[in-house]
Structures are given as C-alpha cells and as structure tokens.
C-alpha positions in Angstrom: 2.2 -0.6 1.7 -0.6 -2.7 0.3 -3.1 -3.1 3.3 -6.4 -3.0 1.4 -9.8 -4.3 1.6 -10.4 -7.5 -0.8 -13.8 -8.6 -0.5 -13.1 -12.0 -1.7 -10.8 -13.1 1.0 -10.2 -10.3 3.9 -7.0 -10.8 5.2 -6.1 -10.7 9.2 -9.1 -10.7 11.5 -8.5 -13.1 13.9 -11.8 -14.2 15.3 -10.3 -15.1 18.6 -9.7 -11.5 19.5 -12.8 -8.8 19.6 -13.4 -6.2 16.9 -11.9 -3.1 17.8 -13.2 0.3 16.6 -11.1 3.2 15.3 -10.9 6.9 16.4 -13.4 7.8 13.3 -16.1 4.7 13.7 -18.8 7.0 15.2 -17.6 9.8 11.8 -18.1 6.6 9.7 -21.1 5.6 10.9 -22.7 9.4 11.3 -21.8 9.5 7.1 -23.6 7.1 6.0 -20.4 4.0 5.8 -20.9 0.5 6.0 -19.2 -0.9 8.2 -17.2 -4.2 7.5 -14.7 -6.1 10.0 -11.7 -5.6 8.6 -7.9 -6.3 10.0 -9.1 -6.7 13.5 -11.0 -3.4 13.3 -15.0 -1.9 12.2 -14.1 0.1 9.3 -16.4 1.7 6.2 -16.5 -0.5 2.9 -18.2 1.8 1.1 -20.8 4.6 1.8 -22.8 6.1 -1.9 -21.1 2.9 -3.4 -17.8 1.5 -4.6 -18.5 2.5 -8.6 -19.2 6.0 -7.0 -16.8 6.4 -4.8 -13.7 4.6 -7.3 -14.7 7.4 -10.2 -14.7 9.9 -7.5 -11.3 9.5 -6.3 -10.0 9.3 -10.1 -11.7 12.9 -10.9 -11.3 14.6 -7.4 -10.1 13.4 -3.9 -11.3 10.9 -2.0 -10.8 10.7 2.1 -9.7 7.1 3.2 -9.2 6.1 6.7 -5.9 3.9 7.5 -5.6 4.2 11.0 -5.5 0.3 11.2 -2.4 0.4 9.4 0.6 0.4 12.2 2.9 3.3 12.6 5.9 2.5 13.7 9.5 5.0 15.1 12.6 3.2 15.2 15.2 5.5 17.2 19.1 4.7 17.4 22.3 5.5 16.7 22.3 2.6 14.7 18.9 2.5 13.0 19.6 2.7 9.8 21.5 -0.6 10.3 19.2 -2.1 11.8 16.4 -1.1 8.9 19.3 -2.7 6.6 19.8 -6.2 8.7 16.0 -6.9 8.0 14.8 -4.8 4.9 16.8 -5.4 1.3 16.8 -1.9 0.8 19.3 1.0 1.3 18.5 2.8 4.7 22.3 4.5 4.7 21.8 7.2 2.6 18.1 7.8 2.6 17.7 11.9 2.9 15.8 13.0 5.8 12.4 13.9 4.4 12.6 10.8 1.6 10.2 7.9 1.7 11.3 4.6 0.7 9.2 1.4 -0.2 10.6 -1.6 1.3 9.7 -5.5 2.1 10.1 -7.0 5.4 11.9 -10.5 4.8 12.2 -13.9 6.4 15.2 -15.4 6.6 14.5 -17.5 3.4 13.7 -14.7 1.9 10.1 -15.1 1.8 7.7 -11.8 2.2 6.3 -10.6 5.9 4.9 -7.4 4.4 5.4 -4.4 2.4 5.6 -1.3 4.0 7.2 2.7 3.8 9.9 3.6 5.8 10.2 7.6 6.0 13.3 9.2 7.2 12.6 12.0 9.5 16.4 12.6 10.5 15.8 12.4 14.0 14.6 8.9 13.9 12.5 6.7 10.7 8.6 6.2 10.8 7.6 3.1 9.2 3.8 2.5 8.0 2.9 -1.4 8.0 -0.1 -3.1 7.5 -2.7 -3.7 9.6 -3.4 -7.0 9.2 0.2 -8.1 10.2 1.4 -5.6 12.2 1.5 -7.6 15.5 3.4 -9.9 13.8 5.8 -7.2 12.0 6.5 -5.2 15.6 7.7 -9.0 17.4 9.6 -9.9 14.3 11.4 -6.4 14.4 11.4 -5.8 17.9 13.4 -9.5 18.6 15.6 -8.6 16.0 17.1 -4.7 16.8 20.4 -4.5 18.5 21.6 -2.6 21.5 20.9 1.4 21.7 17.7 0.9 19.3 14.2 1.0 20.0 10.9 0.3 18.4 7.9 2.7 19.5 4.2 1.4 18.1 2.3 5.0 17.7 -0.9 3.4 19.1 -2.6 6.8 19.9 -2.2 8.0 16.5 -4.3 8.0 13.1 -3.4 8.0 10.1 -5.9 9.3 6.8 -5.2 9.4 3.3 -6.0 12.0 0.3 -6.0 10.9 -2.7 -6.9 11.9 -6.3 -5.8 15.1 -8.7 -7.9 17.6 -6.4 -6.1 16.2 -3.0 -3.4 19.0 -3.4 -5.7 21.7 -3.8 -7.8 20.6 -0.8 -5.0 20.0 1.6 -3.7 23.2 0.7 -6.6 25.3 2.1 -5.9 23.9 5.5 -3.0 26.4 5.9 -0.2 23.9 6.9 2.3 26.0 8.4 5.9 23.9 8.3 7.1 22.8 11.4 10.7 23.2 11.1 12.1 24.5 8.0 10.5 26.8 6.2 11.4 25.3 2.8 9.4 23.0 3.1 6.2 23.6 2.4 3.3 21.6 1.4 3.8 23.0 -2.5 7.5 21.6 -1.9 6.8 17.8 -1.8 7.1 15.4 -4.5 6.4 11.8 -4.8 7.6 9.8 -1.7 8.8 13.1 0.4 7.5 13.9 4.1 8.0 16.8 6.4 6.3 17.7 10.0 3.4 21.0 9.6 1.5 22.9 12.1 -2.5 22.6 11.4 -2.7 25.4 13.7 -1.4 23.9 17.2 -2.0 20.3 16.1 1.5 18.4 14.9 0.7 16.2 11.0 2.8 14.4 9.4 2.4 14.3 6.3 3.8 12.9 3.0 3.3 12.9 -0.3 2.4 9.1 -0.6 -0.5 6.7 -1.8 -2.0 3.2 -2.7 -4.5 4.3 -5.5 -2.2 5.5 -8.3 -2.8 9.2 -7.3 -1.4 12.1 -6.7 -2.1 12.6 -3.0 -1.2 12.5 1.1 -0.9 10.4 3.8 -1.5 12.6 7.0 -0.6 11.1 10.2 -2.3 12.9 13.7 -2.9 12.4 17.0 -6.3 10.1 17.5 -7.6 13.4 19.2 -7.6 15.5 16.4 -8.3 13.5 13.8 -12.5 14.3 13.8 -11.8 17.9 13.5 -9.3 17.0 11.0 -11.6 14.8 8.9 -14.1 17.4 9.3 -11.7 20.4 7.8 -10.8 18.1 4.9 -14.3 16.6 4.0 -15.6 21.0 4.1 -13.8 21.1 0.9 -16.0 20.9 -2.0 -13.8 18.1 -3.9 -13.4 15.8 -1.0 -15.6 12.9 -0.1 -15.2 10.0 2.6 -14.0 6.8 0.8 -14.5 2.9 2.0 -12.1 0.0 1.2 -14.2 -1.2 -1.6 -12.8 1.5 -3.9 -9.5 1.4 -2.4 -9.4 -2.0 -3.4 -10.0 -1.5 -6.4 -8.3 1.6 -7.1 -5.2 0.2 -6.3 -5.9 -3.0 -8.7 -6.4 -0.4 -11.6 -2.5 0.6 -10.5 -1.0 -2.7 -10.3 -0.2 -2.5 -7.0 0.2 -5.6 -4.8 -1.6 -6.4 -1.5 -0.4 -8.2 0.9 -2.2 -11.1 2.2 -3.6 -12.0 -1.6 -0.1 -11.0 -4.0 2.3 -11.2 -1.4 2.7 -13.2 1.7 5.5 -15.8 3.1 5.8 -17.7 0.1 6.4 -14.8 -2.7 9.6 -13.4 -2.9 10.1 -10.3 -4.2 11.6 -11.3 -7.5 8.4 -13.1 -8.4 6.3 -10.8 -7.1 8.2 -8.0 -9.7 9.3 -5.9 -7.3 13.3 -6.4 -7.7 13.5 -2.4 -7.6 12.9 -2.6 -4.4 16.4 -3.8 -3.9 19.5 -1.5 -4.9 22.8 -2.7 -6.6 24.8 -2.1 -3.2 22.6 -4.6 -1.5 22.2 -7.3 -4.2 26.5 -7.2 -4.2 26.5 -6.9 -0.8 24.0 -10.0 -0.3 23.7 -9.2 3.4 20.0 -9.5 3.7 17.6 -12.1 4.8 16.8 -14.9 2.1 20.0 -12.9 -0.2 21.0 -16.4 -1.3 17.5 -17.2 -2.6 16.7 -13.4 -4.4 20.3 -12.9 -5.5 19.8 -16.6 -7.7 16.3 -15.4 -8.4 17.4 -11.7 -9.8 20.3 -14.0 -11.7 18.5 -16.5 -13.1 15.0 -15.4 -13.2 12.3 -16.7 -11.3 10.0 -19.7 -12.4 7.1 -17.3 -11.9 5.8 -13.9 -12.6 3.0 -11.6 -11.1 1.3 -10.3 -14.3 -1.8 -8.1 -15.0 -4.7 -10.1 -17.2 -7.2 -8.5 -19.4 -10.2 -10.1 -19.3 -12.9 -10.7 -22.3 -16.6 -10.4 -21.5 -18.1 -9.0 -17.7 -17.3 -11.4 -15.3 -14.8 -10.9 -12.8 -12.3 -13.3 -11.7 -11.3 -13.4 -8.2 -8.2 -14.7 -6.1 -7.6 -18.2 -6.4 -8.9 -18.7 -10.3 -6.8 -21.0 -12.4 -5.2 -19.5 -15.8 -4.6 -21.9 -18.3 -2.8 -22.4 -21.4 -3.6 -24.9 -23.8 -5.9 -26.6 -20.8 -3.1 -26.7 -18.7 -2.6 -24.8 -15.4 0.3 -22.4 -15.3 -0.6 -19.7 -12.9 -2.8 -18.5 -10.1 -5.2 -15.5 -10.1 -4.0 -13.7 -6.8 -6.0 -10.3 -7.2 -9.2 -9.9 -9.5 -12.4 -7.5 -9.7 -13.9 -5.2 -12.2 -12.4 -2.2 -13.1 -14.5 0.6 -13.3 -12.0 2.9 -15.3 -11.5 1.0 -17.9 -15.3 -0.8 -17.6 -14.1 -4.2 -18.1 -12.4 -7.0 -15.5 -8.8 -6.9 -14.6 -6.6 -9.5 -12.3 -3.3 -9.9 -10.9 -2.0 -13.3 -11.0 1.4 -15.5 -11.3 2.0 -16.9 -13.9 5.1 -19.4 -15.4 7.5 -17.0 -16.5 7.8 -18.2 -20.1 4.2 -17.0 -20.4 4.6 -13.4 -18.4 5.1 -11.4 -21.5 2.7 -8.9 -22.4 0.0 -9.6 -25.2 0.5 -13.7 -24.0 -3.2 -15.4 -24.9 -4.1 -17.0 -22.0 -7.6 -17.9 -20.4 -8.6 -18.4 -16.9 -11.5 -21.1 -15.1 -14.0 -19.2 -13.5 -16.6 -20.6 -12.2 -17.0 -23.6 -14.5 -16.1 -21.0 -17.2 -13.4 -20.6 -19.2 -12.7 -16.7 -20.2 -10.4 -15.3 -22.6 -7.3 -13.2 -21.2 -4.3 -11.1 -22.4 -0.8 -10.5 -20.3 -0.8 -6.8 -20.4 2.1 -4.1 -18.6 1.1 -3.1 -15.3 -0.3 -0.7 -14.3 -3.6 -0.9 -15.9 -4.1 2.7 -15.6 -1.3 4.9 -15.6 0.4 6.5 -12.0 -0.5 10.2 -11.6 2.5 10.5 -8.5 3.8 14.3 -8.7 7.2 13.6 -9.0 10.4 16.0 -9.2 10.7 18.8 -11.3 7.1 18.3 -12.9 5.7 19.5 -9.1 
C-alpha cells in the first residue's frame, strides 16, 4: 500500500474535520520530529533530516510510524469471496500466513486504493491507506454479503522496520511465535505474516514494506506501542524515520502512491500493475471495471506509468508536463531528488508509444525545459528477502 508523505501535494486531510494525534505524537515530538498534518493526523516529516534519514534506512533500519494507515479484519464463511467480488485478485487459494498486494476497484474499473490483504486463516487483515480509508471501509462495508463482517482495528498501531539491519534488530526482541512453532521470525520471507508473543503483548507481524527494503510491518495494540518503539529504537542500528524519507525511499523503488500515481482515474493496466491480476481472474472477468482492464491488458493501454531520469539538479514535481518534440505526451505524477543515486527521478504517464526505456524525452519545469530518459523501474533495485535466498 502506497500511503506516503508527498510534500508537493499531501493527499487526504480534510480541513473540515480536526487534526487528530496518534498513539506515538508525544514519542515524536520528545525525539526531535517535525510534525506535519498529514492524512487527517500530526505525524513526523522528518527529524535529523530527510537526506539523513533516506541514507540511513538504505544502510541500516529506519523506524516509521503508519498507524494512520487503516487496519482492517474481514471475518466470514465467505470472505474470501467477498475479497474476490471487489479486489481483481485471487483470495481462494491464498495460504494462511501469505500476503497479497491488491487494488480496490470501482465499478469502471477505476482505482480506490492499493492496499495488502494478509491471510491469517482464521479471518484476512487488510492494511489501507490512511488518506482514504473512510472511504475504503463504506465502500466495502455496503458491499459484503450476509454472514461477513468488516472490523476497523481503531485501537491498534501499526510501525514499520525497514532497511538490511531491520532483521537483526527485530530479532533481539525475542518474538516468541504465537501459534506454531515453525514459524518463527527467521521463517518469513517476502510477503509472509504470522502472530508472536513480545513477552505478553500479541504483534503481528509480516515481512512487508514501502521502501524497497528488506523489513517488517508490526502491528500492536495502541497501548504498547511506546514500550515497543522504545525496545526497537535501543538497538544500535535503528533510528525514528519521518515521511520525508519514506517518500522518497519508495520513489527510489518505483513504487506507486496513491493519491499522486493512482487514484479514480488510473486503472491498473496504465498504472503497470497488471500482475496484480492472475490469469483465473482476467478469464473469469468477474471483477469490477473487468470489461475496461480485460480490453486494456488486450490491447494495451494509451498510457504508461514510467520512471524519468533527469539531467542537471532540479527536481520535477507532480503535475510537470513531459514533452516530445514540444508536444505534451504525458504527466509527471511523482518527482523529487533521489539521494541514492544523487540526481532527480519522477514517476509519470506517459503515451504508450513513448514508455520504452532509454526514450529521450524532456519535461517543463518551471519555465524550464530539462532533459529526461524512460528508464526500468525500480530506480534502485528491491532488497525483499524472498524464498529460499532467506
């Protein structure tokens, strides 16, 4: 799920409701963060600086609070159904202890949000973003059928680890697996989950992330989560993290964010996430918008999301034209510098008979026009632990 912090457009504070603050604001504030309103809530942009803070996370493991982020339980006999009547993924066979990344559709097919569904055999936990999850629980919660419910996890948190050092880190806490001894924190690959013990205190955690790194999502009871913060950040690797580097962590590896690369009028086609939708459900066609993706996947879209190499030190943000021969043919949708690679990077869509990688394009910024390449997302490469390299 791609709730992030974009500095040049934040996405979903509505300024007729009041700022709320999360279980941690006073742990922000008492570190040093500076605090932004972000998705309805007070939460830390940054606190020794973004630059800091990105390189950080990269060479050790950053601490990120996502407790804005909605966490949802859907409970049935039927569930998985259910997931499958509004999601184009495949919900039937997911193992317990899998994760899988999915896209909450309208009915022409247009994009809600992104989100994780994690199946914890009893029921599935879904993690949404914060910034629409009002809007995600109605749209759900009108749709289930008989015999299944919709629980919002409102007196819960959720952190992340992230970064090559988060393993290491976690493990000194001593998780002690809740139910099957198998599974143990060393156990987990890429896009697994199981319940621990952290002593008395239920997590649950996965092996999940939105920076490219290897890392955790830990969800807790609001509680616990200081004294949880606090074990993690005792750890010599581990520092807080705001949403500035988050932001652009997750630029560096190409991943979407909702609200600035995705909203109601991408569909997931365009927005090159196609994998997102298994064979049995693109011949099945029994999901909303089908008609509209299944021509899409057939045909190919008009338009692509691409990543753009920029020449030069200035930064293009969302809503920057790119150009080709002084023409428009795309939209930047995502932009910012990129501190791994030390030059600017963007997201953007662009006609599809210019999405190939090396195309020559440039892009209006400011009154100027700068060079840029079509390159291969991501920009840097994914670090996920995956099976039988764990």
């Amino acid at each position: 799920m791609s709730d992030t912090y974009n500095p040049a457009a934040p996405a979903g504070a509505d300024p007729s409701h009041p700022v709320l603050a999360l279980p941690l604001d006073g742990w922000h504030r008492a570190h040093g963060g500076r605090m932004v309103e972000f998705a309805g809530y007070h939460m830390p942009v940054q606190y020794e600086g973004i630059m800091a803070e990105h390189a950080w996370t990269r060479s050790q493991a950053g601490l990120f609070d996502v407790s804005h982020m909605g966490q949802l339980v859907l409970r049935g006999a039927n569930a998985a159904q259910a997931l499958e009547s509004l999601l184009p993924g495949a919900f039937l066979g997911l193992k317990p202890g899998k994760l899988r990344y999915s896209l909450l559709l309208a009915d022409d097919g247009g994009i809600l949000d992104d989100l994780i569904v994690t199946n914890r055999g009893e029921d599935f936990y879904i993690v949404v973003n914060g910034a629409t999850k009002h809007g995600d629980i109605a749209h759900i919660a009108a749709r289930l059928p008989e015999g299944v419910t919709l629980e919002h996890l409102t007196g819960h948190a959720l952190l992340a680890l992230q970064g090559p050092e988060a393993a290491r880190a976690l493990a000194t806490l001593d998780l002690v697996p809740a139910h099957d001894p198998a599974r143990t924190l060393e156990s987990l690959v890429f896009m697994e989950a199981a319940p621990f013990l952290w002593g008395e205190v239920e997590l649950g955690v996965s092996r999940s992330g939105y920076t490219g790194e290897d890392g955790f999502e830990i969800s807790v009871r609001a509680d616990h989560v200081e004294a949880l913060a606090d074990a993690l950040l005792a750890h010599e690797a581990v520092r807080p993290i705001g949403l500035g580097a988050r932001d652009s962590l997750r630029l560096e590896a190409g991943l979407p964010l909702y609200g600035h690369d995705l909203s109601v009028e991408t569909d997931p086609v365009e927005a090159d996430l196609a994998f997102a939708i298994p064979a049995r459900r693109r011949a099945a066609a029994d999901f909303p918008g089908a008609a509209r993706i299944v021509a899409a996947l057939e045909q190919g879209p008009a338009r692509r999301r691409v990543g753009l190499l920029l020449e030069g030190r200035m930064a293009a943000r969302e809503g920057a034209q790119v150009l080709a021969d002084n023409r428009v043919v795309g939209t930047v949708t995502s932009g910012g510098f990129a501190p791994t690679l030390g030059r600017p990077i963007a997201m953007a869509f662009v006609e599809t008979a210019l999405a190939a990688p090396g195309t020559e394009l440039s892009l209006s910024v400011r009154g100027k026009t700068i060079p840029a390449t079509i390159t291969s997302l991501p920009f840097i490469p994914h670090r996920y632990v995956r099976k039988g390299i764990a």
